[in-house]
VOVEX-739062 format. One line per field, with one value per residue: x, y, z of N, C-alpha, C in turn; residue in one letter; chain. Coordinates in Angstrom, 3 decimals, decimal comma. Layout:
n_px (X ...)
n_py (Y ...)
n_pz (Z ...)
ca_px (X ...)
ca_py (Y ...)
ca_pz (Z ...)
c_px (X ...)
c_py (Y ...)
c_pz (Z ...)
residu (A ...)
chaine (A ...)
# end
This chain:
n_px (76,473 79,979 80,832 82,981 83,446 80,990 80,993 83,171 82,600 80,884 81,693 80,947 78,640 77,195 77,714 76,622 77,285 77,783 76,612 72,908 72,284 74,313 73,898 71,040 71,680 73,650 71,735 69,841 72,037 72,383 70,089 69,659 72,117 73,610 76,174 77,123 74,933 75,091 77,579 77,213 74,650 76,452 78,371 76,993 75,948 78,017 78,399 76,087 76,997 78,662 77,054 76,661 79,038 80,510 79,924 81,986 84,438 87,519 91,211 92,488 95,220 95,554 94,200 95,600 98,009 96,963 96,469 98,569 100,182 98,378 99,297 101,518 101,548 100,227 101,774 104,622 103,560 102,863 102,702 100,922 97,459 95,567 95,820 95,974 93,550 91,956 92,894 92,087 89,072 88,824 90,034 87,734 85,417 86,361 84,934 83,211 82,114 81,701 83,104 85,626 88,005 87,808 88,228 90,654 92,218 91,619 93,203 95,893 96,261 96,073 97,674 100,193 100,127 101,284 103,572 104,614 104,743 106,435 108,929 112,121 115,134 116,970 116,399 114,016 114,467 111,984 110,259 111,440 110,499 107,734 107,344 108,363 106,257 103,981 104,402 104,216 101,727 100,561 100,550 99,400 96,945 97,015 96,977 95,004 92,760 93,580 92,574 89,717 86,593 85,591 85,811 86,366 87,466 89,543 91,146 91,457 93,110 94,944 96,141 96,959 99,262 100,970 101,648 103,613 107,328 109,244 107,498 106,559 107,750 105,097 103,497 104,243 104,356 100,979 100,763 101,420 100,230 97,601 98,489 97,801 95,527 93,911 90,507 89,129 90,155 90,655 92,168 94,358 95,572 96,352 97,739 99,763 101,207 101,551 103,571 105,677 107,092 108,531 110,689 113,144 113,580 114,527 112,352 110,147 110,273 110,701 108,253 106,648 107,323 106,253 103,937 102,852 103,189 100,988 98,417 95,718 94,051 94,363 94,866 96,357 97,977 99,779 100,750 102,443 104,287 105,097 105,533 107,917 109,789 110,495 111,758 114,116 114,175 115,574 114,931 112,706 112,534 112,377 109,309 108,291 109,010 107,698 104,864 105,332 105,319 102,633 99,857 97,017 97,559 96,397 96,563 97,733 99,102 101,348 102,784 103,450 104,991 107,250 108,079 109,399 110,891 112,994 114,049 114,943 117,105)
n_py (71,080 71,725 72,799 74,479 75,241 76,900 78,836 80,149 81,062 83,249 86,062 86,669 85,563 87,803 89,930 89,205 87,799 84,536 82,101 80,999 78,648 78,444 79,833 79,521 77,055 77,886 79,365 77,049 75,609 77,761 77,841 75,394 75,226 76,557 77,867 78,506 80,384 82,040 83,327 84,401 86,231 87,835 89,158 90,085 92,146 93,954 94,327 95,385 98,259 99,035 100,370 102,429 103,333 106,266 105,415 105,030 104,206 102,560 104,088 103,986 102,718 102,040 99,310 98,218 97,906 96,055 94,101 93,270 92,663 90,742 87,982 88,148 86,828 84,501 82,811 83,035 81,414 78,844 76,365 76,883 75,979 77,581 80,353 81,187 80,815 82,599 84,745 84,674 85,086 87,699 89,125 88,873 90,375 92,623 93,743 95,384 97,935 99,212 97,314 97,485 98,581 97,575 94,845 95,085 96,100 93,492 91,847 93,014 92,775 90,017 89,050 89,817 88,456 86,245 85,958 86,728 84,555 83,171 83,460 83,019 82,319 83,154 85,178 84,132 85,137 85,763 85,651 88,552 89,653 90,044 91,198 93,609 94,126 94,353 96,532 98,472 98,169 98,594 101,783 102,884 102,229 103,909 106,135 106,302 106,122 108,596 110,684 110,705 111,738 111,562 111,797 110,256 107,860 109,357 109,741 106,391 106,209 107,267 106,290 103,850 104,762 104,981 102,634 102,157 101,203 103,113 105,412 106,756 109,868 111,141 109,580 111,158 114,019 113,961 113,757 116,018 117,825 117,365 117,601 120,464 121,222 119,571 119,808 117,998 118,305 115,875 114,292 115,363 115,768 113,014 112,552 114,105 112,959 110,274 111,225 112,215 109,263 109,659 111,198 111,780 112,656 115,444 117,302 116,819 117,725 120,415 121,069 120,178 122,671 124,635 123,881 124,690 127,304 128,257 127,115 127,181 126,280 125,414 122,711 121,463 123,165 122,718 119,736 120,120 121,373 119,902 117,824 118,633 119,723 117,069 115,910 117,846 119,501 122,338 124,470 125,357 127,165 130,321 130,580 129,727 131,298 133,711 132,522 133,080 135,813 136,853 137,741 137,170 134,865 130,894 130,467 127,965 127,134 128,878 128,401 125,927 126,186 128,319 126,662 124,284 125,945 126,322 123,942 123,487 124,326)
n_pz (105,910 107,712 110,936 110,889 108,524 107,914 109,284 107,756 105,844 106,418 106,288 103,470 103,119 104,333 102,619 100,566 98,431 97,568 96,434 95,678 96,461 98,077 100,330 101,221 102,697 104,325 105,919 106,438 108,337 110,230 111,894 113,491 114,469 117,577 118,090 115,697 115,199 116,631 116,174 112,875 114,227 115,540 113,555 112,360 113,259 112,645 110,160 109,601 110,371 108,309 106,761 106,632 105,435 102,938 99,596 97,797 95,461 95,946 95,541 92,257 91,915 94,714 94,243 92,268 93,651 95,803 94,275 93,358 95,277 96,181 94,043 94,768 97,370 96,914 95,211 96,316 98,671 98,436 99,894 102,063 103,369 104,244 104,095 101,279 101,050 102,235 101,033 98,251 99,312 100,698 98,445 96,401 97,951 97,375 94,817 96,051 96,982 99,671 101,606 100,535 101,807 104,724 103,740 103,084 105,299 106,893 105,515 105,542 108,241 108,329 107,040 108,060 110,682 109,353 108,882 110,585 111,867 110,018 110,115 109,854 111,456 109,276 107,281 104,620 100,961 100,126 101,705 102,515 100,485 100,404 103,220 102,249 100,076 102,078 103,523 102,018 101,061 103,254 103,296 101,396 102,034 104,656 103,013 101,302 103,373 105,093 103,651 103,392 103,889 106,226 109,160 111,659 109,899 108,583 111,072 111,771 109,591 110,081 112,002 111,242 109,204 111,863 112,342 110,525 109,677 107,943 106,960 104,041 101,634 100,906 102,960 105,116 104,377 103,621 106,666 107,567 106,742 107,753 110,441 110,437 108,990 109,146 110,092 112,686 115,950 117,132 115,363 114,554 116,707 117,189 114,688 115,183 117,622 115,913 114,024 115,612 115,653 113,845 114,317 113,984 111,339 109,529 108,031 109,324 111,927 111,163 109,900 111,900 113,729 112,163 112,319 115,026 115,233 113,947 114,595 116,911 118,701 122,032 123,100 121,186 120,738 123,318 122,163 120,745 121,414 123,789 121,792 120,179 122,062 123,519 121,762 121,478 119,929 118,673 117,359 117,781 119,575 118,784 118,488 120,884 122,466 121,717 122,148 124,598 125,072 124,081 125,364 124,937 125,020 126,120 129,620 130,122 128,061 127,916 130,182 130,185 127,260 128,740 130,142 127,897 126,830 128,405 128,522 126,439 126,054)
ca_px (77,719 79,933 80,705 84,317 83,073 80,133 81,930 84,297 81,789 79,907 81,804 80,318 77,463 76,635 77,729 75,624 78,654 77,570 75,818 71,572 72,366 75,244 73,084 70,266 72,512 74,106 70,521 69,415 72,947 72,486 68,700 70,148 73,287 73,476 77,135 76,788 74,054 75,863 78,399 76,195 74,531 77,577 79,021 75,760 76,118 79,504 78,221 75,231 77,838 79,293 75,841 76,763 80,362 80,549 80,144 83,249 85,785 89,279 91,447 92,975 96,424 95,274 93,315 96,372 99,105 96,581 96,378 100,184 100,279 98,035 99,913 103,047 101,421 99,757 103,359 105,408 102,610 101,652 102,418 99,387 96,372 94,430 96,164 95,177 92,084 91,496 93,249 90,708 87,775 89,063 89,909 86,405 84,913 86,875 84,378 81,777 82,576 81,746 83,814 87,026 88,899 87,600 88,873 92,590 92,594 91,919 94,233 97,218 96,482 96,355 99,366 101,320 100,350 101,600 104,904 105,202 104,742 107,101 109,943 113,064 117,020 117,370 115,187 114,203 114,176 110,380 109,543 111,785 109,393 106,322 107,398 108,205 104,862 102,677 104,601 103,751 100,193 99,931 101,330 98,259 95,699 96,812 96,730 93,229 91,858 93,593 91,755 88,461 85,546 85,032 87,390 87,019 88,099 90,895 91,702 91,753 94,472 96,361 96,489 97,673 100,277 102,448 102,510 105,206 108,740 109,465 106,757 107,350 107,131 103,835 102,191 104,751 103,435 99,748 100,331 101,596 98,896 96,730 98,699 97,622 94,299 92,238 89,186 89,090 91,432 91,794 92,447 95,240 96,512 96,993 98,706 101,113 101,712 102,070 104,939 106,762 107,901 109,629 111,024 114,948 113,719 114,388 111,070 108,882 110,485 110,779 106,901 105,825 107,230 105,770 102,303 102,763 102,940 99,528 97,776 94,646 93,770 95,232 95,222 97,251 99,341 100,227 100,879 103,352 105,214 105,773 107,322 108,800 110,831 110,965 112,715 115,049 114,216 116,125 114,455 111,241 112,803 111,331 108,522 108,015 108,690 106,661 103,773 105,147 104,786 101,430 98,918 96,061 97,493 96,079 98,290 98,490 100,162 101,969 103,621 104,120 106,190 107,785 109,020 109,743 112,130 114,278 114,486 115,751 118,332)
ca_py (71,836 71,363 74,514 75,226 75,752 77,921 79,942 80,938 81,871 84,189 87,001 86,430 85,503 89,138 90,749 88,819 87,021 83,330 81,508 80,920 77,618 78,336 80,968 78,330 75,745 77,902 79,491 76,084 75,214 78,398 77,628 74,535 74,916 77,770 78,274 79,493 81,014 83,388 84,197 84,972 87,430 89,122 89,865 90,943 93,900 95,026 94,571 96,801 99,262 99,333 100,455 104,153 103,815 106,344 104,694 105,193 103,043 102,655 104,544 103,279 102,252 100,830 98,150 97,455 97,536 95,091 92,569 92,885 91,852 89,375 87,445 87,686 86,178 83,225 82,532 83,152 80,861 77,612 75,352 77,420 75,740 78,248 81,904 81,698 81,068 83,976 85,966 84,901 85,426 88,819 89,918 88,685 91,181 94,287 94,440 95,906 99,782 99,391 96,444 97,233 99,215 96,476 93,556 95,608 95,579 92,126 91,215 93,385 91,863 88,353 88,335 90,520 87,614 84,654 86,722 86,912 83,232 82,117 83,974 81,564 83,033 83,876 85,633 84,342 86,234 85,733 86,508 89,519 90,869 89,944 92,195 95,338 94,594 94,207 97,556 99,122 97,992 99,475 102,930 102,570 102,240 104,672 107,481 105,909 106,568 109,869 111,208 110,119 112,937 110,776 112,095 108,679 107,063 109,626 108,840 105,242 106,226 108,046 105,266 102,697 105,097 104,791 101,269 101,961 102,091 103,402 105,752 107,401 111,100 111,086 109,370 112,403 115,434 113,790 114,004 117,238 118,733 117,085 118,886 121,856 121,712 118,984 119,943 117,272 118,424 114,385 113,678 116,625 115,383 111,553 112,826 114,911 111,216 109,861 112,178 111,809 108,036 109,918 112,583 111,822 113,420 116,818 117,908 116,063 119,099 121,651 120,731 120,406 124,136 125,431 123,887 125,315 128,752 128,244 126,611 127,698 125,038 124,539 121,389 121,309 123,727 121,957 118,436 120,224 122,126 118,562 116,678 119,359 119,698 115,968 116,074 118,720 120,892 124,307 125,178 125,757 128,778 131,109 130,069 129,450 133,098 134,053 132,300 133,486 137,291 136,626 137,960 136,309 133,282 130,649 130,182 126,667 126,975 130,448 128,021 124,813 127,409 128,928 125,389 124,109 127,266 125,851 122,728 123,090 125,689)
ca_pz (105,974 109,033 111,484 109,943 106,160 107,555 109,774 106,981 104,686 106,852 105,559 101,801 103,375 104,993 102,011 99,834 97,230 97,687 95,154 95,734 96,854 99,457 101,189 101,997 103,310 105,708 106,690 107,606 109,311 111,526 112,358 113,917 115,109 118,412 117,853 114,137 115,172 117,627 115,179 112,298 114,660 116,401 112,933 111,233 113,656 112,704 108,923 109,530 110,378 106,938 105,281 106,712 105,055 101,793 98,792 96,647 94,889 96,226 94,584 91,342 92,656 95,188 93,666 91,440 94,569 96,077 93,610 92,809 96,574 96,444 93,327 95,490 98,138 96,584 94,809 97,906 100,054 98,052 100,704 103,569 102,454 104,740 103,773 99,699 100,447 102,865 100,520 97,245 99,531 100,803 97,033 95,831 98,563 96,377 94,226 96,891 97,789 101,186 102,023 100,248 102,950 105,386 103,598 102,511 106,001 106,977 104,646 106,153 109,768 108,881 106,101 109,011 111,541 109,371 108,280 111,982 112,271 109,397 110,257 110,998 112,196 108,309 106,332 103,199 99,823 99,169 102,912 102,861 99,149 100,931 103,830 101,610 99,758 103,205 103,953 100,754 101,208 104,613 103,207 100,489 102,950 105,646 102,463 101,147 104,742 105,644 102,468 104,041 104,417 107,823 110,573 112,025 108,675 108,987 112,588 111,808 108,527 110,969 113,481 110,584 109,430 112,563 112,204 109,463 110,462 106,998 106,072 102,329 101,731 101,059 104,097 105,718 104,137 104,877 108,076 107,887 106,415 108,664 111,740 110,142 108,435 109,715 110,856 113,501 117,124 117,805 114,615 114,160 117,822 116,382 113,634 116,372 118,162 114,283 113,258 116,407 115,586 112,696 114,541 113,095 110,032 109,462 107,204 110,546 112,850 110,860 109,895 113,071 114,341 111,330 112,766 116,289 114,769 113,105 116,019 117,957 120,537 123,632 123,146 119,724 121,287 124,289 122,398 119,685 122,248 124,225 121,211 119,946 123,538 123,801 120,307 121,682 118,584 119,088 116,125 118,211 120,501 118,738 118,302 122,343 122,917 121,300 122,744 126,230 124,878 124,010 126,186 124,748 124,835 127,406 130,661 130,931 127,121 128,240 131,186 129,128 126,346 129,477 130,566 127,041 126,637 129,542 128,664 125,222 126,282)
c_px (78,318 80,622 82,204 83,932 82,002 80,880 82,904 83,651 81,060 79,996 81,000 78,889 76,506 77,071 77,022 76,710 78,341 76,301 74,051 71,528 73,189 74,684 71,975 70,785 72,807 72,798 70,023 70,736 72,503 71,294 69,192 71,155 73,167 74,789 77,410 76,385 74,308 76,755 78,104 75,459 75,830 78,453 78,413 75,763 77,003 79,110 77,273 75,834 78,175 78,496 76,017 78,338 80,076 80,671 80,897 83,844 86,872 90,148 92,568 94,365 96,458 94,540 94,630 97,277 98,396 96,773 97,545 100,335 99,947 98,633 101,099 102,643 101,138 100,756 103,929 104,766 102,264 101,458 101,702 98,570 95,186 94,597 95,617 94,048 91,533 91,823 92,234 89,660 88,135 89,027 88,562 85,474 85,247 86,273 83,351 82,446 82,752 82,769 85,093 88,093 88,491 88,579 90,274 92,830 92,793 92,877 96,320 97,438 96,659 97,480 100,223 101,461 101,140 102,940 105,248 105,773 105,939 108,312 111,037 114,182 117,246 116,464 115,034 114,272 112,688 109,916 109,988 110,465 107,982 106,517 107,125 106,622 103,734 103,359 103,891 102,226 99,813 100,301 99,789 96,726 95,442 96,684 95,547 92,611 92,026 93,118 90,493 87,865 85,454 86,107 87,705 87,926 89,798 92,008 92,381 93,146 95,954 97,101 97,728 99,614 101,812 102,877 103,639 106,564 109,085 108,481 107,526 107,162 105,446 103,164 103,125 104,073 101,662 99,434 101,072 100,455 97,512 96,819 98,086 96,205 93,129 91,343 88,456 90,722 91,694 92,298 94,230 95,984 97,314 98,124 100,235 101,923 102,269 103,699 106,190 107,781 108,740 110,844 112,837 114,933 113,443 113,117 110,074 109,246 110,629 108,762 105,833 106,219 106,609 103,836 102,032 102,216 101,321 98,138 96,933 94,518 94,547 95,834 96,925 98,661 100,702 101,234 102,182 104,516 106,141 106,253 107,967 110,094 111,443 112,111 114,367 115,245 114,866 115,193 112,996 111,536 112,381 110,299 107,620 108,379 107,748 104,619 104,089 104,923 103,354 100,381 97,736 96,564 96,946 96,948 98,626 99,650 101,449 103,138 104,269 105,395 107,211 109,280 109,851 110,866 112,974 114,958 115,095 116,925 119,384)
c_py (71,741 72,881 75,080 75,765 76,572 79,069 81,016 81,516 83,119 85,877 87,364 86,021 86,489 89,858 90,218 88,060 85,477 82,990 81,525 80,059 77,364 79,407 80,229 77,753 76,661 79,014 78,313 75,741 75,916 78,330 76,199 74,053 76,697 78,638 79,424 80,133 82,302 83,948 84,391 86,482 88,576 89,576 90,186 92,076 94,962 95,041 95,052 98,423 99,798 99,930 102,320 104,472 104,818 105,426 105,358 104,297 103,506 103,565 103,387 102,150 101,840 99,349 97,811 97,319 96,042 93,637 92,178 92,082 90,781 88,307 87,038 86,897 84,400 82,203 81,966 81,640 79,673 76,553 75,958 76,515 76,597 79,699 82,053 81,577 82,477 84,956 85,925 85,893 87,052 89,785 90,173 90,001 92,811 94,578 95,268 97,511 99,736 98,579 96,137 97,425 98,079 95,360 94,012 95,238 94,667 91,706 91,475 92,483 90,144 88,369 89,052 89,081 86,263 85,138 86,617 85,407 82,194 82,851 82,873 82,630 83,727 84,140 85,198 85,455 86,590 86,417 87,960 90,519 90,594 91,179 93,419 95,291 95,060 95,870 98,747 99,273 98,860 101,370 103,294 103,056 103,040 105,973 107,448 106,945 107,954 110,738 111,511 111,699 112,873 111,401 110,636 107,799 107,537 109,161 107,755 105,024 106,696 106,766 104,231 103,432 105,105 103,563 101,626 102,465 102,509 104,624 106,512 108,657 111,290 110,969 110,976 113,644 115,059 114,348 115,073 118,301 118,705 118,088 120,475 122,489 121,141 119,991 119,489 117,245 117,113 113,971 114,696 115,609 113,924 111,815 113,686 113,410 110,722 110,315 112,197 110,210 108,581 111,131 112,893 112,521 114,979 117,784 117,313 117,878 120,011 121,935 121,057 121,924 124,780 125,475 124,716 126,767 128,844 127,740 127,017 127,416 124,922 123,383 121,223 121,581 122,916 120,405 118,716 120,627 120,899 117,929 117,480 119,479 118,129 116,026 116,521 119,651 122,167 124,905 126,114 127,326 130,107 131,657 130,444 130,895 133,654 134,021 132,777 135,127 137,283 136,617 136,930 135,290 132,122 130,490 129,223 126,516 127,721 129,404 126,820 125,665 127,439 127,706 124,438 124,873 126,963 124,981 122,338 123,648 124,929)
c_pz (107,374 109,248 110,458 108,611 106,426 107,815 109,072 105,752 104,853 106,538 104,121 102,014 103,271 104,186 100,466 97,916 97,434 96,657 96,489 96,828 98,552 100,386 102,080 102,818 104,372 106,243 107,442 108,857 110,207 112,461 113,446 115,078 115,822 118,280 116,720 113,922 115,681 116,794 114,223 112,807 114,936 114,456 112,000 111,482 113,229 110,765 108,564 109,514 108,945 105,853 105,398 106,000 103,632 100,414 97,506 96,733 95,611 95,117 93,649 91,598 94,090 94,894 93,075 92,260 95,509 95,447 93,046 94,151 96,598 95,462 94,164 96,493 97,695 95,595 95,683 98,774 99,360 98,699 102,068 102,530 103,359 103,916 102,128 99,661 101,470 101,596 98,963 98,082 100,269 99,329 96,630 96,463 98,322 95,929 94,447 97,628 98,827 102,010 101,165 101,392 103,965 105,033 103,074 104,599 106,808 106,299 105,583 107,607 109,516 107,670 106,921 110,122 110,910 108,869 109,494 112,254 111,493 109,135 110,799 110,895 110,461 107,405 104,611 102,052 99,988 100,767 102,778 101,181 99,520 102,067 103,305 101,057 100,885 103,845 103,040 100,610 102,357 104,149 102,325 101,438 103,706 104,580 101,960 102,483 105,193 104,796 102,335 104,034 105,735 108,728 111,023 111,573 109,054 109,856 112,286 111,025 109,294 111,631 112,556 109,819 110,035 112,795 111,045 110,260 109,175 106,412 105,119 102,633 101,885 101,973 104,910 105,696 103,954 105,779 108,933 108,108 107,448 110,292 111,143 109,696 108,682 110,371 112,712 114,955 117,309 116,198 114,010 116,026 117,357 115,328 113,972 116,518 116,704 113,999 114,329 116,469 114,575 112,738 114,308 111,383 110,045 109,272 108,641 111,487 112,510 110,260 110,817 113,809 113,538 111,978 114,082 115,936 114,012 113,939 116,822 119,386 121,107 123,009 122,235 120,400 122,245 123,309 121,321 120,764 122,995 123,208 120,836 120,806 123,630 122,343 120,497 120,807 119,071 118,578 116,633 119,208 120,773 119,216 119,961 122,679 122,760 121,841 124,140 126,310 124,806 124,640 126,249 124,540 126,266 128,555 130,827 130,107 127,069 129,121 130,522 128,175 127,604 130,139 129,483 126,671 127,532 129,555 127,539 125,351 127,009)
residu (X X X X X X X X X X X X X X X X X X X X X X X X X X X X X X X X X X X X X X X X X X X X X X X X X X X X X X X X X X X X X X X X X X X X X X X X X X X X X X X X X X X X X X X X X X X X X X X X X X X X X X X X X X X X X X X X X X X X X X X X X X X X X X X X X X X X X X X X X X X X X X X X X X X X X X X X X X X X X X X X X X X X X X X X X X X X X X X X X X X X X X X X X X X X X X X X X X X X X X X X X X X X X X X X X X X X X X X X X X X X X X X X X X X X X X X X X X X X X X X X X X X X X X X X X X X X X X X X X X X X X X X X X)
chaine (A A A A A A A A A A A A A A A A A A A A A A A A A A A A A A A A A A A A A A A A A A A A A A A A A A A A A A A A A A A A A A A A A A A A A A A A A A A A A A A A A A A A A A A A A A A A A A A A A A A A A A A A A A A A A A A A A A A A A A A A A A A A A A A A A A A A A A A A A A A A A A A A A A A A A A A A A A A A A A A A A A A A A A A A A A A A A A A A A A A A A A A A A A A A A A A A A A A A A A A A A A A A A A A A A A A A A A A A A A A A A A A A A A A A A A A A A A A A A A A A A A A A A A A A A A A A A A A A A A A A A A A A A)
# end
């Protein structure tokens, strides 16, 4: 086998999808070859990782927004002779719990990089319904993940989220709820940062003063009060009195409020 054809198997390798036969072959290649050998290891580690992921299915609609995607792609794409086959051997890797959310998102990063790449002065049709899908997909994934038991998982849903310049209602009131009920202070702060790329929508600021008012942590406090102000929300005025009446409230948030109240006025 030569290094290119192992190299690209090593995914299916480490999740155990390769025939009897193609498992040998690239055991002896990597016994052999030091190169193969190094990358074999370095991404056995990151697929030990995946043995602590929950084991649940994707949810339903995602599996079927996926594979509507991937049809459009392998349509859209017949002259790549690299991208359909990433995108089989990514699908093939759906049927493994642990390595769905993995390979949805391999998928988004490398059909975002070659959308990047085959962009010319006028947009085709087929590029422009590959876009909305690879948007649609990312909308999928960041509500999969913010669903997560994992805060991390969360985190990570959050993070993918503000890649959308479009998000739908849905990923919205998410990452409302999230300002409000997570569990997790960084994962409730991300989701602050999150909601501020959307902050031309009404339901985002009237959302986010609603969270202020509900708010414990410093922290929280502090990071609502700043977009809120950056925003220029009036709406928050209140609100910021309130916390400057507030005895028990802390002083750094007491002075932040204090300065927020000046600056919207």
């Amino acid at each position: 086998m030569k290094c290119e054809e192992v190299t690209g198997l090593i995914p299916e390798f480490l999740a155990g999808t390769l025939t009897r036969g193609e498992m040998l072959r690239i055991q002896a290649h990597t016994v052999s070859c030091a190169p193969c050998n190094q990358e074999l290891e370095s991404l056995s580690s990151t697929w030990k990782n995946l043995e602590h992921w929950p084991e649940e299915e994707p949810p339903e609609q995602l599996h079927k927004g996926f594979y509507q995607m991937l049809e459009g792609y392998q349509q859209g794409l017949k002259s790549s002779q690299v991208l359909p086959s990433l995108l089989d051997r990514l699908s093939r890797l759906l049927t493994h719990p642990r390595l769905a959310m993995p390979a949805l998102a391999a998928l988004i990063l490398v059909a975002g990089l070659f959308l990047g790449r085959s962009m010319d002065h006028q947009e085709a049709p087929e590029v422009a319904r590959l876009r909305t899908d690879l948007s649609q997909m990312t909308q999928l994934v960041s509500l999969s993940l913010m669903e997560n038991t994992s805060s991390s998982e969360r985190l990570t849903g959050v993070s993918w989220s503000a890649r959308l310049e479009h998000p739908d209602e849905r990923v919205i009131d998410t990452l409302l709820t999230i300002v409000g009920e997570d569990p997790s202070v960084n994962v409730r702060l991300s989701a602050v940062e999150a909601l501020y790329e959307s902050r031309h929508m009404p339901r985002v600021r009237a959302g986010l003063v609603r969270a202020l008012a509900r708010q414990e942590s410093p922290l929280l406090q502090i990071a609502l009060i700043d977009s809120l102000v950056a925003m220029d929300e009036k709406g928050v005025a209140a609100q910021l009195q309130e916390l400057m009446d507030n005895r028990g409230i802390n002083p750094v948030v007491k002075q932040r409020a204090q300065q927020g109240l000046m600056e919207i006025r």
